[in-house]
C-alpha positions in Angstrom: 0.0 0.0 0.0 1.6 3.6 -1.0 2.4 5.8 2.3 0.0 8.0 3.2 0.4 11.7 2.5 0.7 12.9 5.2 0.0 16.6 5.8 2.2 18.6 8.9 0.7 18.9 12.5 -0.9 21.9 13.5 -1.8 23.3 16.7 -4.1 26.3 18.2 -2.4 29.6 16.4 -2.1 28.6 12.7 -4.0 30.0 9.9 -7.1 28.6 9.0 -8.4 28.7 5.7 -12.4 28.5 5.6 -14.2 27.8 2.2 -17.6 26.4 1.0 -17.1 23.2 -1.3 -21.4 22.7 -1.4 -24.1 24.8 -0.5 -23.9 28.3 0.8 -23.9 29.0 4.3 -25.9 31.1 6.6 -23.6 34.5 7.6 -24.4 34.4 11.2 -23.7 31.2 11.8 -20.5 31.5 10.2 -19.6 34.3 11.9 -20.2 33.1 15.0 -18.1 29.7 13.9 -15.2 32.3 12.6 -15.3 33.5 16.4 -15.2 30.7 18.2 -12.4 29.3 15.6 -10.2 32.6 17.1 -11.4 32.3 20.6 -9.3 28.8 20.7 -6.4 30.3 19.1 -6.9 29.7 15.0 -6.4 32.6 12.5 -9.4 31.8 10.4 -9.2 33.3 6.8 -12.3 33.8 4.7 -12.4 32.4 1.4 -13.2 34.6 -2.0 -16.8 32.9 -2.6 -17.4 31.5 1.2 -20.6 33.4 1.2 -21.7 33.6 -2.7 -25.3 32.8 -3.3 -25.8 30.5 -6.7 -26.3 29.8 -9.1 -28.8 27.2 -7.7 -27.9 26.2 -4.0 -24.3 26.5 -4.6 -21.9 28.7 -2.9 -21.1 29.8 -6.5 -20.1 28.1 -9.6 -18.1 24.6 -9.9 -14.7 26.8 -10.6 -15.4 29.7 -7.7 -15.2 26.7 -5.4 -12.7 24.6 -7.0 -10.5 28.1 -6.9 -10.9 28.3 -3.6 -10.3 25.1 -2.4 -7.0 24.9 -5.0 -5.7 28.2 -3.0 -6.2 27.0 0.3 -4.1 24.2 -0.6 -1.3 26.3 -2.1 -1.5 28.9 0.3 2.2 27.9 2.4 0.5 30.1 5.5 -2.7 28.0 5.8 -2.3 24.8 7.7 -5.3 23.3 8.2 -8.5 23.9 6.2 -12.3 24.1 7.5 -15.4 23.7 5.4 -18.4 26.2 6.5 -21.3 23.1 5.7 -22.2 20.4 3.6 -25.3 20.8 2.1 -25.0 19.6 -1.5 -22.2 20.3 -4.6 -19.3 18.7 -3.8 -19.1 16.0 -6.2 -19.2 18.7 -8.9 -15.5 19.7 -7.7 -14.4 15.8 -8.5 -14.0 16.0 -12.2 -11.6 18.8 -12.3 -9.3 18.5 -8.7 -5.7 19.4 -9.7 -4.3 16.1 -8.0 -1.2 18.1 -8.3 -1.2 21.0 -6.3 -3.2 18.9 -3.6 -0.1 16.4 -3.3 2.2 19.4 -3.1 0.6 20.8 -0.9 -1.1 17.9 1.8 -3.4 19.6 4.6 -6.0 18.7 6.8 -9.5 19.0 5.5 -12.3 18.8 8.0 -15.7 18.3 7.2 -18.5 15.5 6.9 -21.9 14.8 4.8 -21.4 16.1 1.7 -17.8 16.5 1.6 -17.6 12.9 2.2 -17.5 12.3 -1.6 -14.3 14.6 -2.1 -12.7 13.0 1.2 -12.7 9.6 0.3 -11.7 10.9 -3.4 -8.6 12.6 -2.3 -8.0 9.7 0.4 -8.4 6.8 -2.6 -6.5 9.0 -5.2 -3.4 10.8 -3.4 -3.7 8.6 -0.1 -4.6 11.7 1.9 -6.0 11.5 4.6 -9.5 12.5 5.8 -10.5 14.6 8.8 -13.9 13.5 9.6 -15.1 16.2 12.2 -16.9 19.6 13.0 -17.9 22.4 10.2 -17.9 25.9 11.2 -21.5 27.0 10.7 -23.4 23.3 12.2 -20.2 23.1 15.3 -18.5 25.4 16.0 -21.1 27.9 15.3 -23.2 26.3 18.4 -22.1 26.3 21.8 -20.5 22.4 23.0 -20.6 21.4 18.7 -17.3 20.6 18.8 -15.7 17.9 20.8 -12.1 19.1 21.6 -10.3 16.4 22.7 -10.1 14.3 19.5 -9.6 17.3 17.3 -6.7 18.6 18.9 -5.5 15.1 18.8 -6.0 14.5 15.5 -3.9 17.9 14.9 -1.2 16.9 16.7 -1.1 13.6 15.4 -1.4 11.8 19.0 -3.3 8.4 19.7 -6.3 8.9 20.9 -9.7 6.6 21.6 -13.8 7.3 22.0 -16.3 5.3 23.8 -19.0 5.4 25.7 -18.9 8.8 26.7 -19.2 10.0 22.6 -22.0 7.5 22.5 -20.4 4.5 21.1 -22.2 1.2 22.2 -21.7 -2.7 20.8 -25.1 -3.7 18.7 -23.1 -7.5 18.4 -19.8 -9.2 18.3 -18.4 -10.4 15.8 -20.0 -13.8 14.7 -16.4 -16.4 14.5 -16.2 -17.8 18.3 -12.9 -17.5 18.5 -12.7 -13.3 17.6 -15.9 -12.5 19.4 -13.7 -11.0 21.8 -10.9 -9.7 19.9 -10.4 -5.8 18.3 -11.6 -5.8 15.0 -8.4 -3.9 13.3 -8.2 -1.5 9.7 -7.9 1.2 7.9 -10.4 3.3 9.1 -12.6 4.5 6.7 -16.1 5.7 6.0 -18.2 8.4 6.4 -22.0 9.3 5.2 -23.9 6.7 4.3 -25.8 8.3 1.6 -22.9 10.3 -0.6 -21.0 6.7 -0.4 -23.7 4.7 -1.5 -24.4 6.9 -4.1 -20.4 7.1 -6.0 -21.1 3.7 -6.5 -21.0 3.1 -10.0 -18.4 6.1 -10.7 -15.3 6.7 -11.2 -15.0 7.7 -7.4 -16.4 4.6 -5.7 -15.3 3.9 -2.3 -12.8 1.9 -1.9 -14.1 -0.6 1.1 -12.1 -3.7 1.5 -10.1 -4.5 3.9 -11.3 -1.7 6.4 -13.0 -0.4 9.2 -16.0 1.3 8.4 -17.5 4.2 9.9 -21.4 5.0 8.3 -23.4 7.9 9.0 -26.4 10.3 8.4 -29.2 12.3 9.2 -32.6 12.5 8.8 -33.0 9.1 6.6 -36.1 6.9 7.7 -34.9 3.0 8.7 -36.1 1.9 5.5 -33.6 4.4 3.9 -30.7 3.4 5.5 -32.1 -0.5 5.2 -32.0 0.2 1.7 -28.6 1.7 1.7 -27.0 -1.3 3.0 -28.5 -3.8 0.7 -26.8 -1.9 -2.0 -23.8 -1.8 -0.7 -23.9 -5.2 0.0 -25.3 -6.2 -3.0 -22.2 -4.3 -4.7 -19.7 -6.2 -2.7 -18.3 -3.3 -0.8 -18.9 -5.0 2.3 -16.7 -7.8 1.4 -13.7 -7.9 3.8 -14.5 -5.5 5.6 -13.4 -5.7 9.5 -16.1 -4.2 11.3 -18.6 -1.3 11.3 -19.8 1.5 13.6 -22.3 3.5 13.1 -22.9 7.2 14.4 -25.5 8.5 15.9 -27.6 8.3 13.2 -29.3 11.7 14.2 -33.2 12.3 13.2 -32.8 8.4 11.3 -36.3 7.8 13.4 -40.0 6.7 11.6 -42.8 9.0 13.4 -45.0 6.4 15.5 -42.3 3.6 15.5 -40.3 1.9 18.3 -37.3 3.9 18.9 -35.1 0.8 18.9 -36.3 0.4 15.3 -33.1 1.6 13.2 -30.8 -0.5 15.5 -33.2 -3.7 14.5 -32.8 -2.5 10.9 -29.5 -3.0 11.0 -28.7 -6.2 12.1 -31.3 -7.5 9.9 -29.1 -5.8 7.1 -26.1 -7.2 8.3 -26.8 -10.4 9.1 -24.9 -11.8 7.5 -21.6 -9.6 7.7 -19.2 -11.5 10.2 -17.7 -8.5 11.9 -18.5 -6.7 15.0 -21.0 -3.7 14.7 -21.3 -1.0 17.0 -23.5 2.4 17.4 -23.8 6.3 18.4 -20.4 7.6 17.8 -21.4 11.5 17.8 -19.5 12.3 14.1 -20.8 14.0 11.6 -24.4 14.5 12.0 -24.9 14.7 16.0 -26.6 16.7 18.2 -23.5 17.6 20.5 -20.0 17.6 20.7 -19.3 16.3 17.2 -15.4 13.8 17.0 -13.1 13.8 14.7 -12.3 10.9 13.2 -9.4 10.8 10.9 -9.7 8.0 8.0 -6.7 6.6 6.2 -5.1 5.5 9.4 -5.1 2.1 11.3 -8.0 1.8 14.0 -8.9 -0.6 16.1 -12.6 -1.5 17.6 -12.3 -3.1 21.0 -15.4 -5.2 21.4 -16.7 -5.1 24.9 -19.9 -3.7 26.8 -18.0 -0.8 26.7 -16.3 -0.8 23.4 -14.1 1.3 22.5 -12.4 2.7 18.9 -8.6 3.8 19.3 -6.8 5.4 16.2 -3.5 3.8 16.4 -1.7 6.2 14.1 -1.2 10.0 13.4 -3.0 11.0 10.3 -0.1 13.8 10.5 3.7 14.5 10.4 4.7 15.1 13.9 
């Protein structure tokens, strides 16, 4: 497997460059992200179209935010970079990403939901790795959106591990006797469930074996995210896969149901997949204190009633 590319550690103090890859952003709550970004210690620099309206629901056209992301990149002063939202448009930056200037110039790129479709792009093509965690209008424009600990970790490249306390929970063990209780170990590797399942059939299809998934989203009913999984099953891209955990699925609720519905869903989906599967991690979509996971790197699932994951590597050059 080539190296990964590995971008420099950062740390409270360096220049961050914000930019909208998707839809455009509400101006308060990005102001009030942009503060708390410098009440920590970032320099948070606006990009050129962060706040353009259009055409459609973009925050401008396909090259205003291709530009923008290209500069952050090239910009030897910015060391980490920070999308405002998600929304919907990032798949329309795929086509034309200058793989170039990107592996030049390797930084962190944090985001989730739609910008998992150029994450797992750049982390398939130029083996860089993603930085699955809080966007400044949803986190850190909200007080406690942001969970510190594993961002600043992540940063700094040190080891760190979630649990219980970010709302992870085992839904089974693995099904072989003899790993029920063993870590499930991979890449780690994921993120939402609804922009991976639909690059497949692209040229930008995720790239599954071998790892440790992490699925998420929002506001999809059970039978949603049941039908998700068949097609990704059905696909093969759950072939060899380790193990899977699941976020916390926020708003993923049928009005009138049982509220353990989804989790029900889910191992009905899987039941056939031998590895372990737990729930709740608060990435991506949550409703507090949102973790950054950083995919690319080796990660291990501890399966216990308490189950932990641990990232085992710095997604950064210390």
């Amino acid at each position: 497997m080539t190296d990964l590319l590995r971008p420099r550690a950062a740390a409270v103090g360096v220049k961050a460059a914000v930019f909208s890859p998707a839809s455009t952003p509400d101006p308060a709550k990005v102001e009030r992200g942009m503060e708390a970004l410098r009440s920590l210690g970032f320099l948070p620099a606006e990009a050129p179209h962060m706040l353009t309206r259009g055409p459609l629901y973009f925050a401008g056209t396909t090259e205003q935010r291709l530009l923008d992301l290209h500069a952050a990149f090239s910009d030897e002063m910015v060391r980490v970079i920070f999308a405002t939202r998600g929304g919907y448009g990032a798949n329309y930056l795929l086509e034309d990403l200058d793989m170039d200037v990107l592996a030049q110039h390797p930084k962190p790129l944090f985001g989730y939901s739609d910008l998992t479709a150029l994450q797992v792009t750049l982390l398939d093509t130029l083996n860089l790795p993603s930085f699955h965690g809080p966007m400044i209008s949803p986190d850190f424009g909200r007080e406690d959106g942001v969970h510190l600990p594993s961002l600043l970790a992540a940063l700094a490249g040190e080891p760190y591990k979630v649990g219980s306390a970010e709302g992870l929970r085992l839904l089974r063990p693995g099904s072989e006797p003899d790993e029920a209780s063993e870590p499930a170990r991979g890449i780690l590797y994921g993120g939402c469930l609804s922009i991976l399942t639909a690059l497949l059939g692209t040229p930008y299809e995720p790239q599954t074996e071998g790892k440790l998934l992490f699925f998420e989203d929002v506001s999809a009913k059970p039978y949603q995210i049941d039908r998700m999984l068949w097609q990704l099953k059905h696909s093969e891209k759950l072939d060899g896969v380790k193990g899977i955990i699941f976020g916390e699925m926020f708003d993923c609720i049928s009005p009138g149901a049982k509220p353990d519905l989804l989790e029900e869903v889910i191992l009905n989906a899987l039941e056939d997949f031998e590895g372990p599967i737990a729930f709740g991690l608060r990435s991506g979509h949550v409703s507090r204190g949102n973790v950054t996971l950083t995919f690319g790197v080796e990660a291990e699932l501890a399966v216990s009633p308490e189950p932990e994951l641990r990232v085992l590597e710095p997604a950064v050059e210390r």
